[in-house]
N, C-alpha and C positions, 0 to 999 in steps of 0.2 A: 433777314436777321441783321441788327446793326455789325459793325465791325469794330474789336478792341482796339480802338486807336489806331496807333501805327504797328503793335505788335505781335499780332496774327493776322500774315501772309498766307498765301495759297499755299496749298498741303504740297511737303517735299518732294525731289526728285529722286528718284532712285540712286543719283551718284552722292546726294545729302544727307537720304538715309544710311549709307556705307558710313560716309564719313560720321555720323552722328555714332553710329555703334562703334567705330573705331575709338571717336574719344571715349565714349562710354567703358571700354576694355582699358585705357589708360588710368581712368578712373577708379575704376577696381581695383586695378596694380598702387594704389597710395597717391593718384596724381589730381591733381586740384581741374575739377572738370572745367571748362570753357565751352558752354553751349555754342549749338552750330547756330549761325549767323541767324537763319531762317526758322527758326522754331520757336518764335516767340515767348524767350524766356533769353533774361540778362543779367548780369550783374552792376548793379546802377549806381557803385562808387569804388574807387579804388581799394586796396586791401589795406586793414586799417592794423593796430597793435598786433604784432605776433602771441601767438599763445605763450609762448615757449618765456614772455615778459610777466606773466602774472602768474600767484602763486595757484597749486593746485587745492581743489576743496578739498575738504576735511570728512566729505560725507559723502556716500555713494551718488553715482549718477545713474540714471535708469533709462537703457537701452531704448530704442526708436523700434515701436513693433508693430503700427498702424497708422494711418493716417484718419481714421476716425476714432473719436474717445469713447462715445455713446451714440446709440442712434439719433438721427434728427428728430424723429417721429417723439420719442420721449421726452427729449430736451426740450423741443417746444410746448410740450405740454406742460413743462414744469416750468416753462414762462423764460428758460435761462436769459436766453438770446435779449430777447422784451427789457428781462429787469438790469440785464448791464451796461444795454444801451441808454436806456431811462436815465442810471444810476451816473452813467459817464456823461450826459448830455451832449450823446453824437444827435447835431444839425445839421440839415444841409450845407454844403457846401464844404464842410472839412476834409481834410485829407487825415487818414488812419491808413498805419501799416499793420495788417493781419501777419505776425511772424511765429512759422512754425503753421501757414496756413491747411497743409494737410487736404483733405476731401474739402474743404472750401466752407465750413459751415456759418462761420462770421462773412466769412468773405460775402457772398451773397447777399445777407442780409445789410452788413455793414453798406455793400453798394446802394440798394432800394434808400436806406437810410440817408446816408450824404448826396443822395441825388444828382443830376447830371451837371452841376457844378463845384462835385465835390469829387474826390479821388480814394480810391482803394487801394494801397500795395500789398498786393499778398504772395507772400516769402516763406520761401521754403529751402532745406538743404538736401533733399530728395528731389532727384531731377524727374523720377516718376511720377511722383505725388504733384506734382505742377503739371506735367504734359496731361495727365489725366483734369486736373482742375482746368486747365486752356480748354478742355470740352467740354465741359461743363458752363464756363462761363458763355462761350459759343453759347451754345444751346439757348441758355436764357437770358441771352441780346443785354449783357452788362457790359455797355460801352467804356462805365469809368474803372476798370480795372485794369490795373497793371501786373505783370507776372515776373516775378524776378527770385535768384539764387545766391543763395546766402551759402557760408561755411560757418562751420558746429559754432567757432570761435568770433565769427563776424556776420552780423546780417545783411552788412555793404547795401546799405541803405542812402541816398545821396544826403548830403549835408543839409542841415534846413528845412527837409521836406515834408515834414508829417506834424500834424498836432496833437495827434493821438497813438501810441505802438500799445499793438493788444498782443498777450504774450498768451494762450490759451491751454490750459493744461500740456502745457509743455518746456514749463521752466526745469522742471526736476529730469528732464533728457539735455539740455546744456551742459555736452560736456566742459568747460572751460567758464564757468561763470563769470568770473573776473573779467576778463576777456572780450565777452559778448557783451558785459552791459557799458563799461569801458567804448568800447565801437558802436554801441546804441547811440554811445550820449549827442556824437553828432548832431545825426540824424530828428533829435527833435526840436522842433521851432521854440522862442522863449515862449515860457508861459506853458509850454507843454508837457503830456502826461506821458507816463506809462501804467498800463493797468495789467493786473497781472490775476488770472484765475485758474485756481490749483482746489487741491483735497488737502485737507489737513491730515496728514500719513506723512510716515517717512519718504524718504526721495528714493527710496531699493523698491516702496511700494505705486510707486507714479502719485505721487502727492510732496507738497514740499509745507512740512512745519511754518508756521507767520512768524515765529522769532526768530529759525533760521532764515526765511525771503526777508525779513528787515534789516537782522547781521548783516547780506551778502550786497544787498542794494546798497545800505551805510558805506559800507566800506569802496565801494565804488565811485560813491559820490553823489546817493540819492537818498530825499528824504519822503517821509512814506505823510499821506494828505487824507487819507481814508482808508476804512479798512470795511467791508460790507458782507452779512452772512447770505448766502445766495439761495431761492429756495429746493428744496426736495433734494437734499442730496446732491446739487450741482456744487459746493464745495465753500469757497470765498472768494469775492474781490478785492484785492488790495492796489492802494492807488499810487504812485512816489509821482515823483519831480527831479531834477537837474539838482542839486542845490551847488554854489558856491563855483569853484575852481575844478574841473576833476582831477581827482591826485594822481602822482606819476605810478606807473603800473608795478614799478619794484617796491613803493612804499606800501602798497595792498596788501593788507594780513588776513589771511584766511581764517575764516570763522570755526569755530570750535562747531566740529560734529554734535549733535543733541543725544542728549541720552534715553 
């Protein structure tokens, strides 16, 4: 089986596994985890706008209660995977950040897709949800994937490095939207996208309304380039961009909750 780059090492030592559950207990107590050296999972930029600088939303945020949305087995059936790659014209060689990668269901595919000259980062703020994905990606010898950990407010993504950030049913659990997309904006190259697939439901139902996801991008500093209905109940894609200046995080006015 090939090897994930440089970032899965030989399985831990018993004084690594201590210390890993030790930070992990810190973590619980409110404290911003810092994975163990050896466990192939990073944080791959510094920590970017505090939460605590942008306003809070106006509309419920919807708790983190799986790391799969639906089964794989149906979603490919229903083409989802196929039509948003199509729709987005992931090629070879691109680099895309899978954020909020979860059970890895893009990730995967995204990898076979940009090919061995292309890059996957797939981010997550659940340090379980990534150790479980590091064996998985094992398993099926995807050299070009990267594994990295984000916070609710920052995906700490490196500057520059992606052409594409896929947000995947998981923008309506962002707690701090301002924030996160704010600290995205980095992170994508000129010219670059972020695609975003949700359920048209309110965000209390894990679904995020398109007029409130165009209000909260706008006011961050993105402009929306497509919007695509997805089929069998896999929901929408909607497409933004960078646009302009991004505005300073105190001037961001929070979008009116929907009625």
């Amino acid at each position: 089986m090939r090897r994930i780059a440089t970032l899965l090492p030989p399985a831990p030592s018993n004084a690594t596994r201590r210390l890993a559950a030790a930070v992990l207990l810190l973590g619980a107590c409110g404290q911003t985890r810092t994975p163990a050296p050896d466990d192939g999972i990073a944080m791959l930029a510094p920590a970017g706008a505090p939460a605590r600088d942008f306003p809070a939303p106006s509309r419920p945020v919807a708790g983190v209660v799986t790391d799969t949305w639906s089964s794989e087995e149906s979603r490919d059936r229903a083409g989802e995977a196929d039509t948003v790659m199509a729709l987005l014209d992931v090629r070879p060689g691109m680099r895309v950040a899978d954020v909020g990668a979860g059970s890895g269901y893009y990730t995967v595919r995204l990898s076979r897709r940009v090919g061995p000259a292309g890059q996957v980062v797939a981010q997550d703020i659940v340090p379980e949800y990534l150790r479980k994905l590091r064996g998985r990606v094992r398993r099926e010898g995807l050299s070009n994937v990267t594994l990295t950990l984000g916070e609710p407010h920052d995906p700490r993504l490196a500057p520059a490095s992606v052409d594409l950030v896929m947000l995947v049913h998981m923008y309506h659990e962002v707690e701090q939207p301002y924030a996160f997309l704010h600290n995205l904006r980095p992170a994508v190259r000129p010219g670059g996208r972020v695609a975003v697939v949700d359920l048209d439901r309110p965000t209390a139902r894990h679904g995020t309304p398109p007029g409130l996801l165009r209000c909260e991008l706008a006011a961050a500093g993105y402009r929306q380039t497509a919007m695509h209905t997805l089929p069998e109940g896999s929901g929408y894609l909607a497409v933004f961009t960078p646009a302009g200046d991004a505005p300073q995080p105190r001037a961001i006015r929070a979008c009116p909750a929907p009625r």
